[in-house]
N, C-alpha and C positions, 0 to 999 in steps of 0.2 A: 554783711554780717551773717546773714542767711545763706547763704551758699560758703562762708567760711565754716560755718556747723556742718554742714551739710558734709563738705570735703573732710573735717575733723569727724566721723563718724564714721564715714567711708572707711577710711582708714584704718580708725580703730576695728570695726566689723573686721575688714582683709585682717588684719594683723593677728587678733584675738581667734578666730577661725583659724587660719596657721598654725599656732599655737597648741587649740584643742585639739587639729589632726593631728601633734605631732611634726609637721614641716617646719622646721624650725631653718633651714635652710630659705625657704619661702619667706619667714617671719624677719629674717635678719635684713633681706632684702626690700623688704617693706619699710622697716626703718630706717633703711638707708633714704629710701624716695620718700619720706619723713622728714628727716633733717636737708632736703635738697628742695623742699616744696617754697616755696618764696611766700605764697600766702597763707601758708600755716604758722611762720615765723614769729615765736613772743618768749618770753624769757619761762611760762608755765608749760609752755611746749616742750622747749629745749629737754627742758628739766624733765619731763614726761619720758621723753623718745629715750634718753639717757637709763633711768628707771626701768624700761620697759626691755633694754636689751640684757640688764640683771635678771628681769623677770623672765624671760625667755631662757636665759642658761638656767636659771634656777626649776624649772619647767621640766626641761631636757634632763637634769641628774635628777630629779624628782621619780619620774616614770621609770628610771632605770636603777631606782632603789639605790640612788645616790644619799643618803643621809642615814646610811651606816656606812660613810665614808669621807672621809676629809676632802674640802670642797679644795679645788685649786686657786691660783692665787688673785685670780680676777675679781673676787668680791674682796673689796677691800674694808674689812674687819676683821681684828684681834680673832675671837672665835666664829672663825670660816665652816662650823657644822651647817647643813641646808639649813634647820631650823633657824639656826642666828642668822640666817641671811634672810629667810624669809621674814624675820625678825625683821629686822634692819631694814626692810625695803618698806614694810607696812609701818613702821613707827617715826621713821625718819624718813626717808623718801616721800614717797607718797602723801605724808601729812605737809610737808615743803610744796609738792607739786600743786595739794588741796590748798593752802594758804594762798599761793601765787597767784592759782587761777581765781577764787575767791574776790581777794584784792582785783583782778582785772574782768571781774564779771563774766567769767569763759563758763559757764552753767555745764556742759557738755565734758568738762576735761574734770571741773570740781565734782563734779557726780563719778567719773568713773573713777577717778581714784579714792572718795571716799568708797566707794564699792570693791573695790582690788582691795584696798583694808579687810573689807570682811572676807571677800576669797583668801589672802593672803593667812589671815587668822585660822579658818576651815583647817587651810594645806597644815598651818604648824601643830592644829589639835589633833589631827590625820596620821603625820609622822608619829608623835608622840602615842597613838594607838598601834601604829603595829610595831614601835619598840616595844611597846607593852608584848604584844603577841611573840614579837622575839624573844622578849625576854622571856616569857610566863613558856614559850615551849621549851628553852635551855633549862632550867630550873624549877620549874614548879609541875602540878597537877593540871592539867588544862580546862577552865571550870567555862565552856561557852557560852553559859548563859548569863557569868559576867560580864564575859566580853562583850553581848550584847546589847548590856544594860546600858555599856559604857559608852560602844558605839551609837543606839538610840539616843541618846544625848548629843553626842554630837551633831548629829543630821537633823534633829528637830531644833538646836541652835541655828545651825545655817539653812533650814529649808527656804527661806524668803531673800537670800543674799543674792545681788547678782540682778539685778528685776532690770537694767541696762539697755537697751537694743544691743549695744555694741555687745555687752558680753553675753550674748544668747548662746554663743558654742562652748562659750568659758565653763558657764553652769553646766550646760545639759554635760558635758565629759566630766565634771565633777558630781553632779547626782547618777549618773552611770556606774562611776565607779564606788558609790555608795552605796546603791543600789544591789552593786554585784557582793558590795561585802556585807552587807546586813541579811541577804541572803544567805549567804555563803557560815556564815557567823553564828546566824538563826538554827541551821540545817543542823549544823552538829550541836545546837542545845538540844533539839529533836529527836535528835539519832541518842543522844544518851539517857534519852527517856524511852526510846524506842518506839516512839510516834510512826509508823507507817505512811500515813498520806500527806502529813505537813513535811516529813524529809522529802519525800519526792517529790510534793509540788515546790519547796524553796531549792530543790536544787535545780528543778527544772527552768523557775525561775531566773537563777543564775545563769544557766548556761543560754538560755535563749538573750541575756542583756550580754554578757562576753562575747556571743556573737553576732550584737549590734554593737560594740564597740569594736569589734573586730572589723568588722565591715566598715566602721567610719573612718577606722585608721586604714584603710582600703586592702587590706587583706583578705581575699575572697573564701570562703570554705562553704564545699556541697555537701560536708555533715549534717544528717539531720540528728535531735537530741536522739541516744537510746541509752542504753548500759553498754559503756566500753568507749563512747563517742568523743573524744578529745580533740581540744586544738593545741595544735604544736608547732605553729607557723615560727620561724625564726628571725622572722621581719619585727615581729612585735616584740615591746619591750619586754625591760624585765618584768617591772609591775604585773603586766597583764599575765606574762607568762606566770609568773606564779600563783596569780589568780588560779587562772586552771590549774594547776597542779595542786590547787587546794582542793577546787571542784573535785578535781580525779579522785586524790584523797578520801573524800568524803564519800563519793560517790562508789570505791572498794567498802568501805564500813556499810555503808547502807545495803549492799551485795550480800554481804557476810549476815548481816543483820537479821535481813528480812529474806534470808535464802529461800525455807519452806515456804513463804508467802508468795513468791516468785515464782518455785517452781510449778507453783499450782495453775500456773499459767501458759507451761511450755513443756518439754520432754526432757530427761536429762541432760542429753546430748549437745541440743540447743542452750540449756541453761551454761554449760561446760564450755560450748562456743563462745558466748557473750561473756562469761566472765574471764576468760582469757584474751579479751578486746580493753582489760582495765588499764594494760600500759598507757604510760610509767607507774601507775601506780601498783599495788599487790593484789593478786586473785589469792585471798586470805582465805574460801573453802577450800580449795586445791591448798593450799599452804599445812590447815591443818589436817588437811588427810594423808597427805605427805608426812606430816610429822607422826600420826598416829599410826603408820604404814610400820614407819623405821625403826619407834622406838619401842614397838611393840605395845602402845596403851591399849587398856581393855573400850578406855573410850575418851576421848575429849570433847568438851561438851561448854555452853554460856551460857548462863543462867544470870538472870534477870529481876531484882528484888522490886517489887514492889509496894515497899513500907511506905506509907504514907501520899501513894495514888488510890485514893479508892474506887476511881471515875476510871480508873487507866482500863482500856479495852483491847486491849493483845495487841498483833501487828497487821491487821488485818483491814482493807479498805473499809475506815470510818470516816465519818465525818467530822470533823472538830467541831467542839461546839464554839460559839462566840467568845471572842478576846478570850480564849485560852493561851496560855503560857507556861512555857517549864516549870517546873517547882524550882525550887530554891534548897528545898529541905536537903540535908545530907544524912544518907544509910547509914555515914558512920556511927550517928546517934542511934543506937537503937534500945531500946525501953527495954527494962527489965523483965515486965508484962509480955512482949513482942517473943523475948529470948526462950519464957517459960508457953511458946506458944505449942501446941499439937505440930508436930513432922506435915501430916496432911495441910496444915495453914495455907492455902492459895495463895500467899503474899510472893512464891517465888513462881517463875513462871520459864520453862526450858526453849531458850532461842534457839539453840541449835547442839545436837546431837552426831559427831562421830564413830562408831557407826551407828547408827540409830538403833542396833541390840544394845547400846553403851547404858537405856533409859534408867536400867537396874541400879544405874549407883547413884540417878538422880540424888535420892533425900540424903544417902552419905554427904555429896557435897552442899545441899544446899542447910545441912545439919552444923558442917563445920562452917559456912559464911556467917551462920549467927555465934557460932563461939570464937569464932580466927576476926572480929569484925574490928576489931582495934588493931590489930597486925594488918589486916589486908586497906585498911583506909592508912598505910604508909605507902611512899611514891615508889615506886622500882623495888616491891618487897615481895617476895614468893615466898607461901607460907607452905610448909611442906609438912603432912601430917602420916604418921602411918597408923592403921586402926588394929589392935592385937587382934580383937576377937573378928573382924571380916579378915583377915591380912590383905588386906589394901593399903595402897600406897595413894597417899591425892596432893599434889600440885596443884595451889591456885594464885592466882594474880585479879588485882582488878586494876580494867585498863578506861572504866569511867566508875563514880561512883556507886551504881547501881549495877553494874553489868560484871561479873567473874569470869574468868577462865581459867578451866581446870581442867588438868590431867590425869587419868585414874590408871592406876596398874597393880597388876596382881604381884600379891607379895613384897616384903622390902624393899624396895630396888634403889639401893644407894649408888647400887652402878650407871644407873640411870640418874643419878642427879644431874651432873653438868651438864647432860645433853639437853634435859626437859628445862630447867633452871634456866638456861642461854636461852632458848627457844620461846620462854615465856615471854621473859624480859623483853626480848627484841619485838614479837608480835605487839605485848601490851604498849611498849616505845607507838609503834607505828596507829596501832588502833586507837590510842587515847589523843593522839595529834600532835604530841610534843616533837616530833621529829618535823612535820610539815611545818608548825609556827618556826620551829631554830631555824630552818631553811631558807627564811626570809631574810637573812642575811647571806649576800654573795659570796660564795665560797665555803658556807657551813659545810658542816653534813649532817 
């Protein structure tokens, strides 16, 4: 009986190991010398091995951001979405398998698959999160510090799933990849409050765990992290792949963000180096100096509200204090009190300056965010204001809720609408994230 456990564990480790690399070539063959084992043979087995090779296809179109796509016809049920399959495997399978083995006293097969229940449940909460994130970047404003909330729930549900020998590589690839997105997740609630050192220490995070996932899936990279540092291996899935392209994402915002923070650390030359190393993603200070170049503005500038941080300490290497977390609050409220405040009011605070003579129209625009504040908290809306008495022209967008972008230019300039209006819109697309979350469906754009 002891050496029948023993040989049933083997197995399951090889099998489950397969799996979380990814070899699913490996894993198919494992179940083969599975069902061909003489002393593995009982009716809770069979049923197992059978299960386990749904779980392996289900695996395989998982990672490859298979469940925004209709599954093919080998799982057999009516609604063949991954979800219903992983459905179906965890509610009827596996509770079959647990019954069997139960009834014949197999301690070893009844434990792992009431445990594949709870992994299997994770996967479908998992899916059902980044529809969300698909969804919420097609359509909506990108709020990441709900997303958060949402994912923290999840992983504090399943942190203790999984305690198995057998499934030791099952979990660790599923808190891996939690791991990479709660980071990842976290980093742009950060970035839209303009946290400095908690952005860069979670994304740093991130990219040091994508490249222990990367390395487990056995794709080697002598990247080490910096600004610009991406993996782009095409061995690896889509999953992961899109991971880093979220990384990248984030890690161009954070660029853009904390530019003058940055530069204060290098020459210009070398900062102009490094952020031209952002592909695929956008070197967005070259972007809008480019645009400030073309369309002649007297300046483009981001300006940064600060209503209701009173704690907030600029962008500059702080310390966080203890269980600090984003706010919640939205700028779009803003108090009647706040509106009738003094121009001087330090609640706004200038992230960055094209060209930095541009400083002059600072309180113009940070004048109109408190009166445009109901206009500018709509999604993909550029509120375009001309001033009689400066004859200024200002373009602004906000592409998180506390963060604007605005473009100033002398005199009317209606001829410059479409050009600045298009320019807006697509930067704010890119910076607030909605273009990266749509993306996560194969074949977006």
């Amino acid at each position: 009986m002891m050496a029948m456990m023993d040989r049933e564990e083997e197995f399951l480790s090889n099998f489950f190991n397969s799996v979380s690399h990814l070899s699913f070539d490996k894993a198919k063959e494992c179940l083969e010398r599975g069902k061909e084992d003489s002393m593995l043979q009982s009716p809770a087995w069979n049923l197992l091995i059978c299960a386990l090779s749904q779980f392996a296809a289900a695996e395989k179109s998982y990672v490859e951001l298979g469940f925004f796509a209709r599954q093919k016809s080998l799982f057999k049920i009516k609604d063949n979405s991954l979800r219903s399959v992983y459905e179906h495997l965890r509610s009827v399978e596996m509770k079959r398998v647990d019954a069997l083995a139960k009834d014949s006293g197999n301690k070893t097969i009844a434990s792992v698959s009431s445990q594949l229940e709870d992994f299997m449940k994770a996967r479908i909460e998992l899916i059902e999160f980044y529809e969300l994130m698909q969804g919420v970047g097609s359509s909506k404003p990108v709020k990441f510090c709900e997303l958060w909330g949402f994912l923290e729930q999840i992983v504090e549900k399943h942190a203790l799933a999984c305690p198995h020998l057998s499934l030791t590589w099952l979990k660790a690839a599923l808190s891996l990849e939690c791991e990479v997105l709660l980071h990842l997740v976290r980093a742009g609630a950060e970035l839209a409050e303009w946290r400095f050192l908690p952005s860069l220490m979670l994304l740093h995070g991130a990219h040091t765990r994508l490249v222990a996932w990367e390395t487990s899936l056995g794709a080697r990279s002598s990247e080490s992290w910096r600004l610009g540092s991406f993996l782009t291996s095409t061995r690896l899935p889509l999953l992961h792949q899109w991971l880093v392209k979220m990384k990248s994402g984030l890690g161009a915002k954070f660029a853009l963000l904390f530019y003058n923070t940055l530069l204060q650390q290098t020459v210009t030359s070398e900062m102009k180096a490094l952020c031209s190393k952002l592909a695929p993603a956008v070197d967005f200070s070259q972007r809008l100096q480019s645009f400030q170049h073309k369309s002649g503005a007297v300046a483009v500038c981001i300006v940064f509200d600060m209503f209701g941080l009173p704690d907030h300490e600029g962008p500059g290497y702080k310390i966080p204090k203890l269980q600090s977390t984003p706010t919640r609050l939205s700028p779009a409220q803003v108090s009647p009190a706040a509106i009738e405040s003094p121009l001087s009011d330090p609640r706004f605070a200038q992230v960055l300056c094209i060209p930095q003579a541009g400083q002059i129209n600072f309180i113009e625009v940070t004048k109109l965010i408190l009166e445009k504040a109901a206009e500018l908290s709509t999604l993909d809306k550029v509120v375009i204001h001309f001033n009689q008495r400066e004859q200024c022209s200002v373009f602004m967008i906000n592409f998180d809720p506390r963060l604007t972008l605005a473009a100033v230019f002398n005199g009317k300039k209606s001829d410059k609408e479409t050009m600045a209006t298009s320019f807006l819109l697509e930067t704010a697309a890119q910076l607030r994230g909605n273009r990266l979350l749509a993306s996560l469906k194969p074949g977006a754009k």
